[in-house]
N, C-alpha and C positions, 0 to 999 in steps of 0.2 A: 283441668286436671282434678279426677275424686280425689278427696283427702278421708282416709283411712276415719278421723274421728269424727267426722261428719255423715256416715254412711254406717247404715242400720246390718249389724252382721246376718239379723235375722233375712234378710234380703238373698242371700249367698245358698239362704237351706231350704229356701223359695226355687232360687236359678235351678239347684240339683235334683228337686222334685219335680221341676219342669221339664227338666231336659232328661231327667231317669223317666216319668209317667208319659210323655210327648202330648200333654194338653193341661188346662187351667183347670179343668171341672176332676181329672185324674188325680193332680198334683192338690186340689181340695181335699178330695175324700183322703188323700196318703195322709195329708198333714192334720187334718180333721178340721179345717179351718172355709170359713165362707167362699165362692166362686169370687167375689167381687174384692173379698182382702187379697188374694192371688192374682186377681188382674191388678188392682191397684199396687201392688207389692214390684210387679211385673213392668209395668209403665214405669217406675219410682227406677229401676233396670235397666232402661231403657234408653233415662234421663242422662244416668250415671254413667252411661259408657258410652254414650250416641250412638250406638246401634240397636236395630231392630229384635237382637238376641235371639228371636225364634220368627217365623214363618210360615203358614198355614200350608200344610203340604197333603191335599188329601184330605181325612181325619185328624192328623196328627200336627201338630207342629215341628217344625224342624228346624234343628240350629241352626243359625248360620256362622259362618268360618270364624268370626270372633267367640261365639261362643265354643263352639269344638275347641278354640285356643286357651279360651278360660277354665273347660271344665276341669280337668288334670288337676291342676293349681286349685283348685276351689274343693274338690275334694275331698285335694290332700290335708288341706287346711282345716275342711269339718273332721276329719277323721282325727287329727287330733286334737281339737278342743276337743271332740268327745272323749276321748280317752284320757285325755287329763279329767275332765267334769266327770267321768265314773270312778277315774281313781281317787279322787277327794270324797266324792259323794256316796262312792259306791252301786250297785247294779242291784236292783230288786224285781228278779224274774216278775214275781206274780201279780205285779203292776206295772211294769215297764211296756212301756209301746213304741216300737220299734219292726222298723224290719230289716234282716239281714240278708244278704243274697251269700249264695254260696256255690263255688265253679263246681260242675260236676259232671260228670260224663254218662251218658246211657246205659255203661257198662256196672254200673252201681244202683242209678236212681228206681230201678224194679226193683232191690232185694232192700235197699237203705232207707229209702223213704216213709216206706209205713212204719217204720221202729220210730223215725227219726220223728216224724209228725205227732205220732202220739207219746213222746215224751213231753214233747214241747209243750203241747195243749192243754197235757197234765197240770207241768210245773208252770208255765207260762203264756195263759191264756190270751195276751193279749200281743203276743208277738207275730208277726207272720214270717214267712222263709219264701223267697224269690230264689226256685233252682235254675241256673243258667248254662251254658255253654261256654266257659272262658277261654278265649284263646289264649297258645300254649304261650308264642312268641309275645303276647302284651299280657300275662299273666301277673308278672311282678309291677309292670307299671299301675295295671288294676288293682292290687291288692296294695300300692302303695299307696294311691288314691282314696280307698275305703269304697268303688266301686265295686268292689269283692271282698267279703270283709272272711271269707277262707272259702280254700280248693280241694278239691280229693284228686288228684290223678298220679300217674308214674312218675318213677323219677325222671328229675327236669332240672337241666343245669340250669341255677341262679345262684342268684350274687349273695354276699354274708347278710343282707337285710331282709332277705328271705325264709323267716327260720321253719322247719318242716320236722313230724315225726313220721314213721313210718307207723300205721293202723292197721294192714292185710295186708297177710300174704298165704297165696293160696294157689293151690294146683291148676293145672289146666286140665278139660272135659270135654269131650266129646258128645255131641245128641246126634240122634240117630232116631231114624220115627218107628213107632213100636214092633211090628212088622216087617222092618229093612228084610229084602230076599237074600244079600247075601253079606249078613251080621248076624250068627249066632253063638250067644252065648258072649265069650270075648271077643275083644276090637285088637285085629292084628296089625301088624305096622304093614305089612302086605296088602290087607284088605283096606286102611287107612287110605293109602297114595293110588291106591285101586278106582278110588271112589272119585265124586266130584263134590268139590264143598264150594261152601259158603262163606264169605270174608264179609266180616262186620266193620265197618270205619268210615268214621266223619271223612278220612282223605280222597280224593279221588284216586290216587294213588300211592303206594309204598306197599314195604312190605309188613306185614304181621309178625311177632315176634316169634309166631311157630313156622313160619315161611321163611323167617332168619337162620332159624335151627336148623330146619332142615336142609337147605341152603351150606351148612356149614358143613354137613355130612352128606353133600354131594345128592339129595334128594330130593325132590317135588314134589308137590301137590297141585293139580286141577282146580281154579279157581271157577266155578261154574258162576255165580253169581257174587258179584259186590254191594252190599247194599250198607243203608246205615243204621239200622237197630235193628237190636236182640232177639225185639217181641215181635218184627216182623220175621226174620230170621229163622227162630224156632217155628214160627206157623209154616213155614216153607219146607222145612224138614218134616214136617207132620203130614205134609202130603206129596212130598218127595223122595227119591234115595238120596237128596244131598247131606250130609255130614255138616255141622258147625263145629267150630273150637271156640269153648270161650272159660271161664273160671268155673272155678265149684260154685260160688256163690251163684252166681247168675243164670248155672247149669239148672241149680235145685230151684229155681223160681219159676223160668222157664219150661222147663223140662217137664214141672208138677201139671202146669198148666194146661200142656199140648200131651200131654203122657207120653214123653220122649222116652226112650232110654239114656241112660246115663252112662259112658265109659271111661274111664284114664284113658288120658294121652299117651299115646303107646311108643313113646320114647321117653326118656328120661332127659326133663329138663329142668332147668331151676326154677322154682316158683314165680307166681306174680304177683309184684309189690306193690302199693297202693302208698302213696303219702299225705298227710293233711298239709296244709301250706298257710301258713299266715306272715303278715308284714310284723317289722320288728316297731313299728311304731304302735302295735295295738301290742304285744307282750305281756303288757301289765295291765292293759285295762281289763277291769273285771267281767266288763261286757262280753270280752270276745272269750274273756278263759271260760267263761261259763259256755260260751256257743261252742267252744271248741271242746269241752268236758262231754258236750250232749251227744257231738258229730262221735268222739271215740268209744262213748261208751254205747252207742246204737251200733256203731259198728261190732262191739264185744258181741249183744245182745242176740245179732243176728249168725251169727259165727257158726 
């Protein structure tokens, strides 16, 4: 049996840049540390828990079932030392080395990312940012972990440890490729359901929040294609008559690029909400209120 004061904590932020980078030469370069102190850090791992902890799969190594079982609890454990050691110590962007990962959906990372990168590189040159794809349904257990250290997406029922502000909210738009034969001028709710569009979403299935509306007012729209991003999306209406619906934001990024047109959604509905999400265990560390100061005020910036 390990005994807690016999075993090297530094060992624990070894295991998570192993099992986050999926090899010893990846988890070096993260930590800036030798190949050979990672292996032997790794063995030492090894020793301590008698199992193998990872397995050569391919290129990568891959956990095995004990470790899947430790990572959660290991995590959550660095996540808050760290947040206690920034709140004593305090957080100094422009030397701090770090990287944050942060949940974000397609639906943003075109119009949010170049504000958001060159703030960062400005103020804090030695940080990096890992954008990912956080699932919806293990979103709080990620962010309780420090697996996700904050998210951007819709509202999402979670628990009081979850604290979130709302960041955007913004209309919904219509592209249309510059040329449509039969859009001119304005986009009518006739010529809208007329059409055949486009549905953007990581799901394979459900419905869209303007396929709800409409739905709710006894009306349809022609899903011609399903696909799962934006920038494919809009290039498909640039050489199609199909129609996309997606926010103003992502309309103007999009839209500049392919020379869409750009129309209101030609029913009246309530806007679309965006929320930043962080765990309640990082609240005070200086670390994240600083990442999460960067995430709101790129999003102001881009507005």
């Amino acid at each position: 049996m390990a005994h807690l004061s016999r075993t090297d904590l530094n060992l624990f932020v070894v295991f998570d840049a192993i099992y986050t980078e999926g090899g010893v030469t990846e988890a070096a370069r993260h930590l800036n540390l030798s190949q050979p102190a990672i292996s032997h850090a790794l063995a030492r791992l090894r020793e301590t828990f008698g199992d193998p902890l990872f397995v050569r799969q391919g290129r990568r190594l891959a956990p095995t079932p004990v470790a899947r079982q430790m990572i959660g609890a290991v995590r959550q454990s660095l996540q808050s030392l760290r947040a206690t050691l920034n709140k004593s110590t305090g957080f100094a962007p422009d030397v701090a080395k770090r990287r944050f990962t942060i949940g974000m959906r397609d639906l943003l990372e075109s119009s949010l990312l170049p504000e958001l990168v060159r703030r960062v590189r400005k103020t804090a040159p030695h940080i990096d940012l890992a954008i990912v794809k956080a699932s919806r349904r293990g979103l709080e257990a990620e962010l309780a972990a420090g697996a996700v250290d904050a998210a951007i997406d819709v509202l999402l029922p979670m628990s009081s440890d979850v604290r979130r502000l709302r960041v955007s909210t913004q209309p919904l738009k219509v592209l249309a490729r510059r040329r449509h034969p039969r859009i001119d001028g304005k986009l009518s709710l006739k010529a809208y359901l007329a059409a055949e569009h486009i549905a953007v979403s990581a799901r394979r299935r459900g419905q869209s929040l303007e396929d709800f509306e409409l739905g709710r007012r006894g009306l349809e729209r022609r899903i011609k294609l399903r696909c799962q991003h934006y920038f494919a999306a809009a290039r498909v209406v640039s050489q199609t008559d199909l129609l996309c619906t997606t926010t103003d934001q992502v309309a103007r990024v999009v839209g500049k690029l392919f020379q869409a047109q750009i129309h209101p959604f030609p029913l009246a509905l309530a806007d679309f909400d965006m929320f930043l999400y962080w765990h309640a265990n990082v609240e005070d560390d200086p670390a994240s209120q600083w990442l999460r100061r960067q995430i709101v005020e790129s999003i102001e910036a881009t507005r």
